[in-house]
N, C-alpha and C positions, 0 to 999 in steps of 0.2 A: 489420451496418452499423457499430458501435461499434468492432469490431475494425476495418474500413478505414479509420476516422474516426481511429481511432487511431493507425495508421499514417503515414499523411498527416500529422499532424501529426509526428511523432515526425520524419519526411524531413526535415519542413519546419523543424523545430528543428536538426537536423545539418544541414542546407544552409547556413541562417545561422551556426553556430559556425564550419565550412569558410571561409564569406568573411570571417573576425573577421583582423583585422593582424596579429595571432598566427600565424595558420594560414597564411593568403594567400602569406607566403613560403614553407614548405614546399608547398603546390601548387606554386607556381613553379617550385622547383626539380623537383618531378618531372616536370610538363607541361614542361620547359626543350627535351629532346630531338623535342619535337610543336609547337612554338610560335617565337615569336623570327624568329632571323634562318636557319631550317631554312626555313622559307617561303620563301627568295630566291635561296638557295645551299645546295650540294649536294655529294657528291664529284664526281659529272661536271663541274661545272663548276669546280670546283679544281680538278682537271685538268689542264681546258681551261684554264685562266690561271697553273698552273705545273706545265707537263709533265715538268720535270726534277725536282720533287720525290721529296727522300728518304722513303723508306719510315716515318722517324719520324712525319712530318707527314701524316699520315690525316685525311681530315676530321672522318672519327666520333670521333675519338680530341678534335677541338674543341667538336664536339657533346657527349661525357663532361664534358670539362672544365669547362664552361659550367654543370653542375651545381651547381659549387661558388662559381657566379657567376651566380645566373640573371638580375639585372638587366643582364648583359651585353647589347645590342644587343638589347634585349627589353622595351620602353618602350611599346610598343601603338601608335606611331609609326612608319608605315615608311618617312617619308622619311629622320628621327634614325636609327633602325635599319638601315639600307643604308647612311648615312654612316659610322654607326659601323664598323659591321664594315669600309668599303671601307677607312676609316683604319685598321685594327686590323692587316688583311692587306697593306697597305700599308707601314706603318711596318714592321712582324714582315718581311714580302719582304727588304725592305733590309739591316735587320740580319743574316739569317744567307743572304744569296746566292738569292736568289729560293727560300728553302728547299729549296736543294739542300746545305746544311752542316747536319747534326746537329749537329757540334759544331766547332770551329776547325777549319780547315787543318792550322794550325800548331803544333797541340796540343803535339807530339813535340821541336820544336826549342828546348825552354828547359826548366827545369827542374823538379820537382814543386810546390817553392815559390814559382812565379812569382805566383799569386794568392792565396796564404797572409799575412792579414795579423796577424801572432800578438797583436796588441795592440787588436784590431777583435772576437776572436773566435778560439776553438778550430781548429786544423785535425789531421783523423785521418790518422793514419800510411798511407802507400799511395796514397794519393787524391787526384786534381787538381783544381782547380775553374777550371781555363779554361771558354771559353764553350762553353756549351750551351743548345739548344734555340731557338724560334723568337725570341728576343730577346736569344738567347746569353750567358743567367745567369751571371756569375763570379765570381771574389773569395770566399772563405770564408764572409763576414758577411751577403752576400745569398744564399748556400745554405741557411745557418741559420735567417735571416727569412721566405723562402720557405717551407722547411719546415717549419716551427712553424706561419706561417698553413694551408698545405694538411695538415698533420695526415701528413707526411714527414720520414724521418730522414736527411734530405741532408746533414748535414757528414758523416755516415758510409757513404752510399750515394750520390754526388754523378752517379754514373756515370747513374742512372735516368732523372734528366733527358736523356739521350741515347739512351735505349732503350726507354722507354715513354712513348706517341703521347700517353694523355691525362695523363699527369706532365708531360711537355715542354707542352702547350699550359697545362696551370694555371699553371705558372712564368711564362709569356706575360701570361694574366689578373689573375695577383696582380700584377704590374707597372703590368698598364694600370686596377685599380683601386686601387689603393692608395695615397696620399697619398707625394706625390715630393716634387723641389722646390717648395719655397714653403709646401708643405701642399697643391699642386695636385693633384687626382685625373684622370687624363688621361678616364676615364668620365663624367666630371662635366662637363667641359669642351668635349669632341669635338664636341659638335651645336651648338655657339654657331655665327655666322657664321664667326668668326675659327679654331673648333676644330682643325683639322686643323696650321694652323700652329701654336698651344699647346702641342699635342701633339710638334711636331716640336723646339720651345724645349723642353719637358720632357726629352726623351730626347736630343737632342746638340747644343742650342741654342748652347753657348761657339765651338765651331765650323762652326754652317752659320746661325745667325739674325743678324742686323743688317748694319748695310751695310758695315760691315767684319769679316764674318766670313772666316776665309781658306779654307772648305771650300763654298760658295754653291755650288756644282755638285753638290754632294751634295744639298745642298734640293732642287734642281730633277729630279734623279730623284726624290726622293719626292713631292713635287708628281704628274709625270709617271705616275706608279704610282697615285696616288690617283685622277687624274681618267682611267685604265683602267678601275680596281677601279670606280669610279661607273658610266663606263658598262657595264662589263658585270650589275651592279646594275640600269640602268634609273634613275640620283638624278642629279639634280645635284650637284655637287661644291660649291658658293658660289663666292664671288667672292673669297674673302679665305685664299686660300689658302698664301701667303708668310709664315714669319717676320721678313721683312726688319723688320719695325718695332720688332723687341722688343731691347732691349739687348745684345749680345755681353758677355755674363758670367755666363750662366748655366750653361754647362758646369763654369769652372771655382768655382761655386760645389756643384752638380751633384755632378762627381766628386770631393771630398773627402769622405772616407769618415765613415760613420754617427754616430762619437762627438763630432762638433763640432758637426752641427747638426739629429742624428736624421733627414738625408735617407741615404735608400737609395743606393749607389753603383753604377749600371749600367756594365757597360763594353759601348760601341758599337764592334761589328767590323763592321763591311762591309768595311774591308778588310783586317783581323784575321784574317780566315778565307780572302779570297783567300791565291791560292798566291804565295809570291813573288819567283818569279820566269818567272811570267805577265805578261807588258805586253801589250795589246791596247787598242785606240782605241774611247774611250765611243760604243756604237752609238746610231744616229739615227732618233730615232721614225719608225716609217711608220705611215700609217692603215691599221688594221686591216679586212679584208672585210666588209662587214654582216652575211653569211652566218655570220660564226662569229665567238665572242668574243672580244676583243683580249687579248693575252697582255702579263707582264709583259716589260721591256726587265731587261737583268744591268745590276747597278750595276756607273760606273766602276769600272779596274781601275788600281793606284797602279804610281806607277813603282819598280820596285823597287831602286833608285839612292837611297830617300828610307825612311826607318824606317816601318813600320808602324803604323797606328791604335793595336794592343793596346802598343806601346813608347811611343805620346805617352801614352797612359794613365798609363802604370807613371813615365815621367819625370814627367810633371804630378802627380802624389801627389807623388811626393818633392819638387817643387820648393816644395809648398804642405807639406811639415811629412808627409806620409804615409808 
């Protein structure tokens, strides 16, 4: 009897150390892959909501990644947790072509140094740092910040981000956790009413938020995509779903690089990675069957009479001192 008593206790003492703040994050992260937003979504139904995805974007390969993030979409909330993820999958769809781009288009038509900022940060001989991955990583200086936080040697392997599922999706997370403009953390912010638009001013707010942003149709597919991702989720999307209210200046606050005001410099390809010389007319939502999940719509596709996304980029640095 002394020895069961004894036992019993001794559980009872590790049970309590296990839930100590200490500990609780390492559970976390291990139950991350059995818990979270693996409850609501699946590979079947990534799929089913992006059938053209490239083989980088495996779900399990988000599922991995999430390890290294477990308060990702993993709040014990699942209406906050099915918003998050619908915005995560939503915003990520956009940027790289309903995740049918591993990495630009356009990789091949400019030169090695196109995203080498030598005065930002190191770049290794051979190696490109156009976009990759689902938020299409670029530029030197956020290969190196990325991979320093994921415990990755990307200014000198920059390629991995294109070839491995759960590298490409932590490049993803580090982004959507990590302190952008303002000091905003777009995981901090996403479950507010207003979040999804936050999130959209965070990553390419100078030209698609306020009422005179000149790219508003861009909002309105991700808008479009988010309140998909919700329903096939089962959440509501809120009510406050628009940018429009927030200042047109945060892009070009945004994309000026790291050493002026310690924000991360993302470059937004949606149409970076289209081809260009693809012209096709923005298709027009139709209500998806009940029978089966609604899929994403392809972002506008630009005319190609008109430069590039990844060229106003590279023009807009230089025009700000970059």
């Amino acid at each position: 009897m002394k020895i069961v008593a004894t036992l019993a206790l001794a559980c009872a003492i590790t049970a309590t150390a296990d839930e100590s703040p200490n500990n609780r994050g390492l559970r976390t992260a291990a139950e991350a892959a059995d818990a979270g937003f693996t409850k609501y979504f699946d590979q079947a139904a990534f799929s089913a909501q992006f059938p053209g995805a490239a083989a980088l974007y495996k779900f399990d390969g988000l599922v991995e990644a999430a390890k290294k993030y477990p308060e990702f979409a993993n709040s014990g909330s699942e209406v906050n947790d099915k918003r998050e993820l619908a915005a995560f999958l939503a915003e990520a769809a956009h940027e790289c072509d309903n995740f049918k781009a591993a990495e630009e288009y356009a990789k091949d038509t400019y030169p090695e140094s196109k995203y080498c900022k030598p005065d930002a940060g190191p770049c290794a001989a051979g190696h490109r740092y156009h976009g990759r991955g689902p938020i299409q990583l670029s530029w030197n200086f956020n290969y190196i910040a990325a991979g320093k936080a994921l415990g990755l040697d990307l200014l000198n392997s920059p390629e991995t981000v294109g070839t491995d599922s759960a590298a490409a999706w932590q490049t993803a997370l580090w982004f959507w956790m990590t302190p952008q403009k303002g000091g905003k953390i777009i995981h901090n912010v996403v479950t507010q009413e207003d979040g999804f638009a936050q999130a959209t001013d965070i990553i390419n707010g100078g030209e698609e938020c306020g009422p005179a942003a000149p790219h508003k149709e861009k909002e309105a597919q991700r808008i479009e995509n988010y309140k998909k991702m919700c329903a096939a989720l089962g959440v509501q999307p809120g009510s406050k779903m628009s940018c429009n209210q927030f200042v047109n200046a945060s892009l070009k606050h945004f994309r000026k690089h790291d050493d002026d005001n310690g924000t991360t410099h993302h470059h937004n390809v949606v149409s970076a990675v289209m081809p260009a010389k693809t012209v096709a007319p923005t298709p027009t939502p139709t209500r998806a069957p009940t029978t089966a999940p609604p899929t994403m719509a392809p972002p506008a596709k630009r005319d190609p009479k008109t430069l590039s996304e990844g060229q106003w980029t590279v023009d807009e640095v230089r025009q700000q001192g970059g």
